[in-house]
Backbone bond lengths (Angstrom), bond angles and torsions (degrees), N, CA, C in turn:
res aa  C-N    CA-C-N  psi(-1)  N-CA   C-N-CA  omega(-1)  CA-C   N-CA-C  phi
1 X - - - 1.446 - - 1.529 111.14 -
2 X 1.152 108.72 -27.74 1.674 123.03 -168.94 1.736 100.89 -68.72
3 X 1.545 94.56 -54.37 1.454 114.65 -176.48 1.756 103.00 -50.44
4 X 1.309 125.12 -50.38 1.188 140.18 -140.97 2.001 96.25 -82.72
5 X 1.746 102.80 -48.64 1.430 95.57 179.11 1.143 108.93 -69.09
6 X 1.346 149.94 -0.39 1.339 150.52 -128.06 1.600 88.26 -112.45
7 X 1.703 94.23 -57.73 1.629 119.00 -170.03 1.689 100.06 -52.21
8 X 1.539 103.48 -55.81 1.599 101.71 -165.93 1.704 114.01 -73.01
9 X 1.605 113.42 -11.99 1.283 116.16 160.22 1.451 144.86 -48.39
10 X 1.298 88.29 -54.11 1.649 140.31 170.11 1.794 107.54 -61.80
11 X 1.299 103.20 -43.08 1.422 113.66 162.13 1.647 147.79 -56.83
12 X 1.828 77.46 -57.97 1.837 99.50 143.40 1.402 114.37 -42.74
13 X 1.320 121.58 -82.63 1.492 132.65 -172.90 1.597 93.63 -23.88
14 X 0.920 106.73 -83.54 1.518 127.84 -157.11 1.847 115.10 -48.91
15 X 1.397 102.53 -27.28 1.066 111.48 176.05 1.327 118.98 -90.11
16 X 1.614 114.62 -24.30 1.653 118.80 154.32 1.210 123.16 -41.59
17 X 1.525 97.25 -45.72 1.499 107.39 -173.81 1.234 131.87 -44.36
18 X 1.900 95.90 -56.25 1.453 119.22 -174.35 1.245 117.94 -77.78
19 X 1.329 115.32 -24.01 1.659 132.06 178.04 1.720 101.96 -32.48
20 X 1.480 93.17 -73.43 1.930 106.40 -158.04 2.295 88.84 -64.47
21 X 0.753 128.86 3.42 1.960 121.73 159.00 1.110 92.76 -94.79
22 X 1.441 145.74 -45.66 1.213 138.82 -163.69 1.438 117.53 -63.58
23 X 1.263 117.24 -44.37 1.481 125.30 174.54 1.203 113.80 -93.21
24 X 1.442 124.51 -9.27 1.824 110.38 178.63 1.228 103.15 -92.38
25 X 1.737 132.65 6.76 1.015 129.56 -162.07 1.425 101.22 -107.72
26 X 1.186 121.02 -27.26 1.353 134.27 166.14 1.295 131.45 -81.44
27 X 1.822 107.55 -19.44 1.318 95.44 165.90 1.237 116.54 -147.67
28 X 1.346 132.21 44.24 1.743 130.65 -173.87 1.432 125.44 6.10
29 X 0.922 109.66 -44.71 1.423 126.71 -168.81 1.603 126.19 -87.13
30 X 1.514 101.81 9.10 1.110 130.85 -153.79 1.875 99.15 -96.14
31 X 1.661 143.22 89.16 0.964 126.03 164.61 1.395 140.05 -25.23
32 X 1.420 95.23 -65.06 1.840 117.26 -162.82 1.760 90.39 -121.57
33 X 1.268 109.20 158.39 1.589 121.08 -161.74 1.673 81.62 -115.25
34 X 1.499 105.02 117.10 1.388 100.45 162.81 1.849 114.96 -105.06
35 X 1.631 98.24 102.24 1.326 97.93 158.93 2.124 134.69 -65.59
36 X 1.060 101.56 -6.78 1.526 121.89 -174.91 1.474 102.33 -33.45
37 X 1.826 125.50 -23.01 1.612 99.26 -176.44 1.774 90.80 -103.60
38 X 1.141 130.85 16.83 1.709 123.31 166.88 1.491 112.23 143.98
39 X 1.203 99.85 166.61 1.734 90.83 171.21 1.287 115.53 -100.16
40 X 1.495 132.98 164.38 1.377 119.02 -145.49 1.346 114.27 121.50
41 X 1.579 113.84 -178.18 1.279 137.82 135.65 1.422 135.80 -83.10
42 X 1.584 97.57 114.01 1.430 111.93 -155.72 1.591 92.64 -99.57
43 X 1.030 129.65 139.67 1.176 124.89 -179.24 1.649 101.86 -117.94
44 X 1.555 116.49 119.37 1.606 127.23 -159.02 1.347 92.65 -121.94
45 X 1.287 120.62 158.79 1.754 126.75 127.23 1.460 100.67 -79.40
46 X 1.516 83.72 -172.59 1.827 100.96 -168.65 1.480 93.33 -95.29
47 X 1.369 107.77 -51.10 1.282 113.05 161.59 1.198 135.61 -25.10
48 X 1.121 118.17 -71.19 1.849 138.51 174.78 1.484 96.18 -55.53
49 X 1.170 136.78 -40.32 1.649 129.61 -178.55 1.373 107.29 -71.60
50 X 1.284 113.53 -20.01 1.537 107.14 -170.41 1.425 110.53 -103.26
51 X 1.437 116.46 4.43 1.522 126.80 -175.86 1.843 110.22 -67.68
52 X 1.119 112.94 152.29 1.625 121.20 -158.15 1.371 92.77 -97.57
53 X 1.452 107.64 -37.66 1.621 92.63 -156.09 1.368 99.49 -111.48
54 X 1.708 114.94 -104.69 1.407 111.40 165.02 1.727 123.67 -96.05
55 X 1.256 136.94 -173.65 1.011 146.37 -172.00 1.238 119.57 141.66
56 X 1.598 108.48 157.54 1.841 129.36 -141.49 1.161 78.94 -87.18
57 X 1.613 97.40 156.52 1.478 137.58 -174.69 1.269 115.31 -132.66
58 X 1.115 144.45 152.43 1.840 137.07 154.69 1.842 106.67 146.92
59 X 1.146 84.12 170.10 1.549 84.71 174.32 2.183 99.16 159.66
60 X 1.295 100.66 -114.35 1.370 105.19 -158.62 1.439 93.26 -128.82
61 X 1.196 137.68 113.12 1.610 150.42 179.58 1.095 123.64 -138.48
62 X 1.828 125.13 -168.01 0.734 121.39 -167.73 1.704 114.39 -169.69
63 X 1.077 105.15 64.59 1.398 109.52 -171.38 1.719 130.61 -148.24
64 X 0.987 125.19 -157.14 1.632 123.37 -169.55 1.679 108.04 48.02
65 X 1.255 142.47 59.22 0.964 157.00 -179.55 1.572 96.01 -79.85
66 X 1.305 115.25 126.70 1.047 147.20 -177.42 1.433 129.90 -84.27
67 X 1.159 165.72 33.15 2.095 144.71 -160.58 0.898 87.60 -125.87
68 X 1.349 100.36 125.31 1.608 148.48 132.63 1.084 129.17 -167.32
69 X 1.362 122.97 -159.72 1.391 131.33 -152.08 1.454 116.51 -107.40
70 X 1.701 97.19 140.93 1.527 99.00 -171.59 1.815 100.80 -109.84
71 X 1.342 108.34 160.29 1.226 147.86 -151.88 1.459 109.98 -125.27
72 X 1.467 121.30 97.96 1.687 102.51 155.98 1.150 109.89 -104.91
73 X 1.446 95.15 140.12 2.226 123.00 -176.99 1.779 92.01 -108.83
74 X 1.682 97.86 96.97 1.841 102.45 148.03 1.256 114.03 -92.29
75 X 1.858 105.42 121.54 1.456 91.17 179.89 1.301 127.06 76.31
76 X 1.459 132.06 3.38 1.235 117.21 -170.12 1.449 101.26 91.06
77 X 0.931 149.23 -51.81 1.793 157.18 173.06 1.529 102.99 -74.34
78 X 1.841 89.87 133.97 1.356 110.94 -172.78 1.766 88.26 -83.55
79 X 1.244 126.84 -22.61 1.478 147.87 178.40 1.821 86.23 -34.53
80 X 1.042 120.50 167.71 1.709 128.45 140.74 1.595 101.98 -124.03
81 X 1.833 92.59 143.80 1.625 92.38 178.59 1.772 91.44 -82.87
82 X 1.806 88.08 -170.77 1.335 108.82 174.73 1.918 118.50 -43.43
83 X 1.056 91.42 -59.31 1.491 112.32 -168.68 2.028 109.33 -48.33
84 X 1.402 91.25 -22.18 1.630 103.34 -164.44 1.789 109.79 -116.90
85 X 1.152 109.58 11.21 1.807 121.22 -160.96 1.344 102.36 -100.51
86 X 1.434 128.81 22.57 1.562 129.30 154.78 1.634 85.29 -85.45
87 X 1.472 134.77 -44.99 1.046 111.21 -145.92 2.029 114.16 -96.41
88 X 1.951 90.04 43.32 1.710 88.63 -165.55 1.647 80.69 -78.51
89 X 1.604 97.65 164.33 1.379 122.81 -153.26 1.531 104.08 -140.83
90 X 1.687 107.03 143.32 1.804 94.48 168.31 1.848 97.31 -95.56
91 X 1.555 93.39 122.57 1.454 121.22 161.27 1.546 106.18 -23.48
92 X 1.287 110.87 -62.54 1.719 111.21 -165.14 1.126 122.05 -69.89
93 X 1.438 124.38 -1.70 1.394 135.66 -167.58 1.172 106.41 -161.44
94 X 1.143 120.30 35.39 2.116 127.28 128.25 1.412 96.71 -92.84
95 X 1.557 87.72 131.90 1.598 96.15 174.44 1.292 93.75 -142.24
96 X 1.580 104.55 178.57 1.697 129.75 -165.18 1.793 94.65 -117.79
97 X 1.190 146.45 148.48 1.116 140.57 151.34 1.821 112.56 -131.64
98 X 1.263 128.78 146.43 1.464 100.48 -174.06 1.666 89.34 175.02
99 X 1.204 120.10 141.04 1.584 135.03 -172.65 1.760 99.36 -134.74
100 X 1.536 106.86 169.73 1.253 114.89 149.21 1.869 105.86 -133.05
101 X 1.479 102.46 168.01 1.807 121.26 -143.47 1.312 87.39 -136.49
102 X 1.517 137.10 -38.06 1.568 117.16 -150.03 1.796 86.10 -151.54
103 X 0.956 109.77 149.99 1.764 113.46 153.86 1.763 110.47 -157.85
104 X 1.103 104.45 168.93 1.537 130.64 -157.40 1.597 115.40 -135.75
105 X 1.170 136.68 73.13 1.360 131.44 168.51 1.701 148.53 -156.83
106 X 1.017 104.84 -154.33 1.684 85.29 178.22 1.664 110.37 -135.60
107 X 1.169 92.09 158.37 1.640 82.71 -174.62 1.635 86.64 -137.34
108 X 1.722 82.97 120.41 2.132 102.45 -176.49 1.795 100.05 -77.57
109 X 1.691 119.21 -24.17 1.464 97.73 -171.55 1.538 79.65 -160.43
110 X 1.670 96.19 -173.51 1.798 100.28 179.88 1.418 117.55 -77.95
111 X 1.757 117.76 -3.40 1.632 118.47 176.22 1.751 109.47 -116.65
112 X 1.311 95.54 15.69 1.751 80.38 173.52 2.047 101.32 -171.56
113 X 1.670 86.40 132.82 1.320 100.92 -168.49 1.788 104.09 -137.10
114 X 1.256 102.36 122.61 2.259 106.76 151.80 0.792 119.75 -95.82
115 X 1.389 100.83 131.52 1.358 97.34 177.51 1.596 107.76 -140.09
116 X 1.621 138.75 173.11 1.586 138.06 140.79 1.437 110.11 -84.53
117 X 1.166 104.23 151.71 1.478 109.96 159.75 1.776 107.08 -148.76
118 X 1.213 96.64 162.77 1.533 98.69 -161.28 1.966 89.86 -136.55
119 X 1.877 96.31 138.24 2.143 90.97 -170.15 1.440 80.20 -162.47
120 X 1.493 98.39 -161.74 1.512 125.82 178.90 1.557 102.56 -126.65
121 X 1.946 102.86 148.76 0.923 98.09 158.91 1.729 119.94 -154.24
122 X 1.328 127.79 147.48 1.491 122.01 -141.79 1.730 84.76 -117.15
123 X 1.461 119.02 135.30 1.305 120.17 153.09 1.802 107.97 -99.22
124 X 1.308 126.01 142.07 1.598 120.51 174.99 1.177 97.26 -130.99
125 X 1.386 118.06 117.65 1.451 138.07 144.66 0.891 128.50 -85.92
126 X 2.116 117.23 101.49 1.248 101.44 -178.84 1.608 115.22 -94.77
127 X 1.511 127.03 121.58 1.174 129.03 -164.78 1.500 107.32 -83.65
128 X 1.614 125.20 145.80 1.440 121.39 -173.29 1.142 100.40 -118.08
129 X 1.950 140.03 34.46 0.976 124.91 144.20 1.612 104.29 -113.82
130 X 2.029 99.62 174.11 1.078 85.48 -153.52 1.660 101.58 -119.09
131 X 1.828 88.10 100.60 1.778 82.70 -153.65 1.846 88.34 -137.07
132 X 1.408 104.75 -172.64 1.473 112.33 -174.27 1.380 123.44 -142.09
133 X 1.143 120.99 104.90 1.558 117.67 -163.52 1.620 112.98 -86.14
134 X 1.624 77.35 138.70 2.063 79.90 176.54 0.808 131.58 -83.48
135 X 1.585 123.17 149.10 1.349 136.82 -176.49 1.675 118.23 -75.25
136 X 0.917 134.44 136.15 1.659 124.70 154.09 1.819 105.91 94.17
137 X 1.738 106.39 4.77 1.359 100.31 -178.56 1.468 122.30 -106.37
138 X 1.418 128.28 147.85 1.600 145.66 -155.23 1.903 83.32 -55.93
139 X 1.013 123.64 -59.99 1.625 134.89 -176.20 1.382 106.56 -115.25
140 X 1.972 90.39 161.10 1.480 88.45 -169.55 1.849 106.84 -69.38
141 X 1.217 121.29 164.42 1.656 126.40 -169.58 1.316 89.46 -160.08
142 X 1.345 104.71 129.28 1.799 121.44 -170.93 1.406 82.37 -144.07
143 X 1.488 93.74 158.10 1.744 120.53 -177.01 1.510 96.04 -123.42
144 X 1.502 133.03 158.94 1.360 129.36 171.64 1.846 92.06 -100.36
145 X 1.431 116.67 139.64 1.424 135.46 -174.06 1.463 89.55 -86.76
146 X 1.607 111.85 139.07 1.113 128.12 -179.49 2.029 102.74 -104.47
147 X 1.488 107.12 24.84 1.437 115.61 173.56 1.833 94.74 -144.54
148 X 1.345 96.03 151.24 1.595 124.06 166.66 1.537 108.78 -73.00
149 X 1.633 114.00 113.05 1.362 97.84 176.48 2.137 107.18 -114.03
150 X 1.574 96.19 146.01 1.257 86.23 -164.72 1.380 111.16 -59.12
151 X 1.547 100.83 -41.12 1.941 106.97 178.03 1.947 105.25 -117.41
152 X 0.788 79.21 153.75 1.922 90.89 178.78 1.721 87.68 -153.30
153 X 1.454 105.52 121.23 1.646 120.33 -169.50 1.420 87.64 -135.82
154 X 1.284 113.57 125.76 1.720 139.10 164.45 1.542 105.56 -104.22
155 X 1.140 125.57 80.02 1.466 116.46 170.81 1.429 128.00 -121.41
156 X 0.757 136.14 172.96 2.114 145.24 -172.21 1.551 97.12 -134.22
157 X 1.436 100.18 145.23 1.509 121.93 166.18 1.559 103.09 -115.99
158 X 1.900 126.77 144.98 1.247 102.05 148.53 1.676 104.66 -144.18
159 X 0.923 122.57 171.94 1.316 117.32 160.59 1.987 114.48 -70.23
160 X 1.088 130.70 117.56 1.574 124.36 162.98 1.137 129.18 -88.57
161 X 1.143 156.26 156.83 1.242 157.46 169.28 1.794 105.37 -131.65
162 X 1.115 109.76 116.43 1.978 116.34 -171.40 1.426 88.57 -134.36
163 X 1.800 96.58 133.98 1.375 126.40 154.88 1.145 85.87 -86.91
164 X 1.505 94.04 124.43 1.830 111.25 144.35 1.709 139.92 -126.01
165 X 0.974 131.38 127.44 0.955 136.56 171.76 1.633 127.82 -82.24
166 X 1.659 120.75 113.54 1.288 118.60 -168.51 1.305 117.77 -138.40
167 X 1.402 109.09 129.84 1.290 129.77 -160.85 1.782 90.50 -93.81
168 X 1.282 108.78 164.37 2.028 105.08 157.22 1.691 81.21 -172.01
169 X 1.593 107.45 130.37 1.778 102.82 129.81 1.486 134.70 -46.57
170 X 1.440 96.09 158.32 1.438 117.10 154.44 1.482 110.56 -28.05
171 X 1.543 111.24 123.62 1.460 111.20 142.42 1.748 133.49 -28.73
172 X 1.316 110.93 108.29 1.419 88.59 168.89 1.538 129.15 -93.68
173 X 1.603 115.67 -129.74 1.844 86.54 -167.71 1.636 84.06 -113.03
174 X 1.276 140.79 46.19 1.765 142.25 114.63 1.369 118.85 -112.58
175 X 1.772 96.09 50.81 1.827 102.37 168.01 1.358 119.93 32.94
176 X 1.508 117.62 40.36 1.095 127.67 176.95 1.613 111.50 -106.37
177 X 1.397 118.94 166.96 1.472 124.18 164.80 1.691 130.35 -154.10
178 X 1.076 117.30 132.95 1.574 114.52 170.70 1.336 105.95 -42.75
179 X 1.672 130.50 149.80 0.924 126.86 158.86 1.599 114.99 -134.89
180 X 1.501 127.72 126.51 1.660 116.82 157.78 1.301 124.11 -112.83
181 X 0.983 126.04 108.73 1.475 147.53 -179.51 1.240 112.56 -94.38
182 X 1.807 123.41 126.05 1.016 112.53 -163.37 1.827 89.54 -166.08
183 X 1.751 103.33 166.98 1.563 97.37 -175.33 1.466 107.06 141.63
184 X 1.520 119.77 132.73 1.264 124.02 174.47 1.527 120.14 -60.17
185 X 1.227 129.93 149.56 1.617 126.62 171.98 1.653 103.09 -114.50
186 X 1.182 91.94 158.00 2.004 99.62 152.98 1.966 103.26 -137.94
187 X 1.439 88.51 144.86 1.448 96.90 -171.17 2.069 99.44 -122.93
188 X 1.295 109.65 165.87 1.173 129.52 -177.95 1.590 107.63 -123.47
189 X 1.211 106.89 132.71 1.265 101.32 -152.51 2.135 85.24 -95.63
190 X 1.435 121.06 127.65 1.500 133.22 154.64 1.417 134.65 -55.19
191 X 1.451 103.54 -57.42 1.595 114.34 159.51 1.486 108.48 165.49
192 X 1.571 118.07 170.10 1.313 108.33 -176.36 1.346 86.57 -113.73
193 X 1.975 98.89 165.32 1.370 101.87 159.85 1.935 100.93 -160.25
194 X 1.729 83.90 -175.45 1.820 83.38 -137.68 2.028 72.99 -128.44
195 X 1.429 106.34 120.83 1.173 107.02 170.94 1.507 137.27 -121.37
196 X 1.287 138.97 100.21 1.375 138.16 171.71 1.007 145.49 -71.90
197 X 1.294 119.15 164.78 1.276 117.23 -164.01 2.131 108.84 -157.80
198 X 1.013 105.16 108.54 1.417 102.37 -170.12 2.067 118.31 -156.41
199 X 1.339 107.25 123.02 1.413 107.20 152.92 1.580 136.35 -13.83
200 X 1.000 113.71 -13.42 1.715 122.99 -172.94 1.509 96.05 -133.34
201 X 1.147 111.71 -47.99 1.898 109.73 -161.28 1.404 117.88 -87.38
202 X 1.391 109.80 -22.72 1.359 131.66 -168.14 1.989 104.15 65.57
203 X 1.235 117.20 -141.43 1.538 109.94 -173.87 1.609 92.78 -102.12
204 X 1.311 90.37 144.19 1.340 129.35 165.28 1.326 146.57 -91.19
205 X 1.237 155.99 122.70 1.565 140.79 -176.84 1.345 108.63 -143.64
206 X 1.346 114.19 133.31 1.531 117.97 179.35 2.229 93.55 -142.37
207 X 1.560 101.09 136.18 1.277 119.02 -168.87 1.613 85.42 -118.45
208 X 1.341 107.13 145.51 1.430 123.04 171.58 2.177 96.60 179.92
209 X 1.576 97.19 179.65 1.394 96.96 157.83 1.555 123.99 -124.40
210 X 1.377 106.50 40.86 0.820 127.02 170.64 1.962 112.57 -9.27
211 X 1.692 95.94 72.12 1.346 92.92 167.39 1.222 117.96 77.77
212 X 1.512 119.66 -48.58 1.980 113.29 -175.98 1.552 111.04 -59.86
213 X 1.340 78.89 142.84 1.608 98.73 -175.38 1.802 112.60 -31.88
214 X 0.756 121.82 163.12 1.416 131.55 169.00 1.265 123.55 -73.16
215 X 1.877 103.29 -59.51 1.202 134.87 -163.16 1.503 103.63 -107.80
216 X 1.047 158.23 127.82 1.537 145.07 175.22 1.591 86.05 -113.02
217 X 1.080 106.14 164.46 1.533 142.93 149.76 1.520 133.92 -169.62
218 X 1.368 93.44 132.75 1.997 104.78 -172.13 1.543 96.31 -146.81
219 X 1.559 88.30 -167.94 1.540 101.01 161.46 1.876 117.07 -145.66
220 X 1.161 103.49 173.34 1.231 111.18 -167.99 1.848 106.91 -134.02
221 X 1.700 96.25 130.88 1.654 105.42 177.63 1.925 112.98 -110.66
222 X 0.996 110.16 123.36 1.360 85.93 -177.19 1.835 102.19 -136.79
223 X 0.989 113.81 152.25 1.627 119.69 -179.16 1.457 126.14 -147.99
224 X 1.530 134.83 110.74 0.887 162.83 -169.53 1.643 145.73 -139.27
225 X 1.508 105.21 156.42 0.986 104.15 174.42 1.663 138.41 -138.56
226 X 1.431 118.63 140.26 1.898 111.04 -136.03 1.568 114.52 57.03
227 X 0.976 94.12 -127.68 1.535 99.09 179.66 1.792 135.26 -105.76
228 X 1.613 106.99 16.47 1.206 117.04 -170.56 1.508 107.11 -123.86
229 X 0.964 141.42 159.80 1.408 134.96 177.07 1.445 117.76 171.13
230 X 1.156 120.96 -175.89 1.823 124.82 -168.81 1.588 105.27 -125.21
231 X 1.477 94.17 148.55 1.361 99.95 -165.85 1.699 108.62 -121.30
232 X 1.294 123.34 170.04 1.699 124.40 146.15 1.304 103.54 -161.61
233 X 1.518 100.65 148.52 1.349 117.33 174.86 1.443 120.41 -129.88
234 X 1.207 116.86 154.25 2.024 117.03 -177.80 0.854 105.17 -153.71
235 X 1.544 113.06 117.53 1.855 127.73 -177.12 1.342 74.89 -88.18
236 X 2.255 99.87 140.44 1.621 92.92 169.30 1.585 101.86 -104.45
237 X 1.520 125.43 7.58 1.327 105.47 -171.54 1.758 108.46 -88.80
238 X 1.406 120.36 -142.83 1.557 102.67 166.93 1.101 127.93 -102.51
239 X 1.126 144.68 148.34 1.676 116.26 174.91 0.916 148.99 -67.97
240 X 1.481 114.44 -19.75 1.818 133.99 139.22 1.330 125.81 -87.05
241 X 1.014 118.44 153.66 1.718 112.63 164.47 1.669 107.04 -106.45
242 X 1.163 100.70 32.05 1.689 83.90 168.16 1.701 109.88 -94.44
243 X 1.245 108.13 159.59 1.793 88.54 176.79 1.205 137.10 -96.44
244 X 1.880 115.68 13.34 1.425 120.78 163.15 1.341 108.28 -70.77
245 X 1.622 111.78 -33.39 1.366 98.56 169.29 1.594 141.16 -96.39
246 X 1.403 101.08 25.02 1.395 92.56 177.00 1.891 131.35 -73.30
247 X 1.164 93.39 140.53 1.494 98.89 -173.14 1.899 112.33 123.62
248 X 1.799 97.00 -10.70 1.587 95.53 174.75 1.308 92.86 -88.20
249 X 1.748 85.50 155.43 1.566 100.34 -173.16 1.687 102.30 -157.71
250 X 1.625 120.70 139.22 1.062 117.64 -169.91 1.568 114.09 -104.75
251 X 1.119 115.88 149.92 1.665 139.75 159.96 1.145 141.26 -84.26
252 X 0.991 162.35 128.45 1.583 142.64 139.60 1.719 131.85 -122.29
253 X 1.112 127.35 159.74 0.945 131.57 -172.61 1.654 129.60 -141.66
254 X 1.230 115.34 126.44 2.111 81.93 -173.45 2.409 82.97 177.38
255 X 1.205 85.22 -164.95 1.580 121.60 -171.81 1.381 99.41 -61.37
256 X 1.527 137.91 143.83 1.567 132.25 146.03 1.349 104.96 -106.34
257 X 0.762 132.24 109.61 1.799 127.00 164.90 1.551 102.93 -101.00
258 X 1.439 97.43 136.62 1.567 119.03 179.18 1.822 112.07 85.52
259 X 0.649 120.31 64.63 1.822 147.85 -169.47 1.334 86.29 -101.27
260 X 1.042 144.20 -76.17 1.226 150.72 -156.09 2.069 120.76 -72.62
């Protein structure tokens, strides 16, 4: 995971870079570089930049970057009942990770734009018992580990796809702007996997889908300003489909960088 933000960091950079060739190439005549639909590669006509009123936006980007922390709600209770208490977790290290790569939309004026966008997004549960969940079974079935593992990580990848809707003020006089971004997603679930870490075993990895939904759907609120801002999200379906666990349901909360 370490490796992975490193990559999409490194990505950013690089994609700053190329941005300001990307748009002077399309429009010479162009003063000030408006990044306003993401950072990245924005893919424009000359046309569509020169439009008065509204007109489509999208292409190949790189922004709304996501970390923070995820939340499971049993029941309404941040509590876990009985049925769900293999999966108690340390708070400080469940996290949310999640970008967008592509978007699609239109922007009717300079304070309000729809758009799709299509990304990844990682839930990490770090679990604080020290146990091992099975692969290939009708329900979840855990064994208790007869070793201490330093990390035991329960996490899901999926692809998302979120309509969003985004409001921003006026520029002020440090070309800055409020922004609210907001809009249901549906996600596809990639695969889960179950990661260790231990004195005897050395590291571990086991891939399965252990149960997470297939299909996700939630929504996401986020609010900011320039390019940094705060986010939350709430899948409303469950997060497993098995049926001891129905009624869990996930959260998150954390940083947006690249709003702008």
């Amino acid at each position: 995971m370490k490796r992975l933000i490193f990559t999409t960091l490194l990505v950013s950079g690089l994609a700053g870079v190329m941005a300001p060739g990307a748009f002077a190439q399309q429009d010479t005549t162009k003063k000030k570089m408006d990044y306003s639909e993401g950072h990245g590669i924005i893919i424009k006509t000359k046309a569509a930049d020169s439009a008065k009123k509204g007109r489509f936006v999208g292409g190949i980007t790189f922004t709304r970057v996501d970390l923070g922390f995820s939340r499971l709600i049993d029941n309404g209770s941040f509590n876990l009942s009985p049925s769900n208490d293999f999966l108690d977790y340390k708070g400080g290290k469940t996290s949310t990770f999640s970008f967008d790569v592509l978007q699609l939309g239109y922007r009717f004026n300079s304070n309000f734009k729809v758009y799709v966008a299509g990304g990844f997004d990682w839930t990490l549960i770090r679990l604080r018992k020290d146990i091992t969940i099975a692969k290939n079974s009708n329900e979840f079935v855990y064994s208790q580990s007869d070793v201490h593992f330093s990390k035991n990580r329960f996490s899901s990848s999926y692809v998302h796809i979120p309509l969003n809707f985004e409001f921003r003020t006026k520029e002020n006089n440090n070309g800055k702007r409020f922004y609210l971004v907001l809009g249901p997603e549906v996600s596809f679930l990639l695969n889960g996997k179950i990661k260790q870490i231990s004195d005897e075993r050395g590291k571990e990895k086991q891939y399965d889908s252990y149960h997470f939904q297939s299909v996700r759907y939630g929504g996401t609120v986020r609010f900011g300003y320039g390019g940094l801002g705060l986010f939350t999200k709430y899948y409303f379906n469950d997060m497993f489909t098995t049926g001891q666990q129905a009624g869990l349901k996930n959260m998150s909360f954390g940083v947006t960088f690249g709003l702008n």
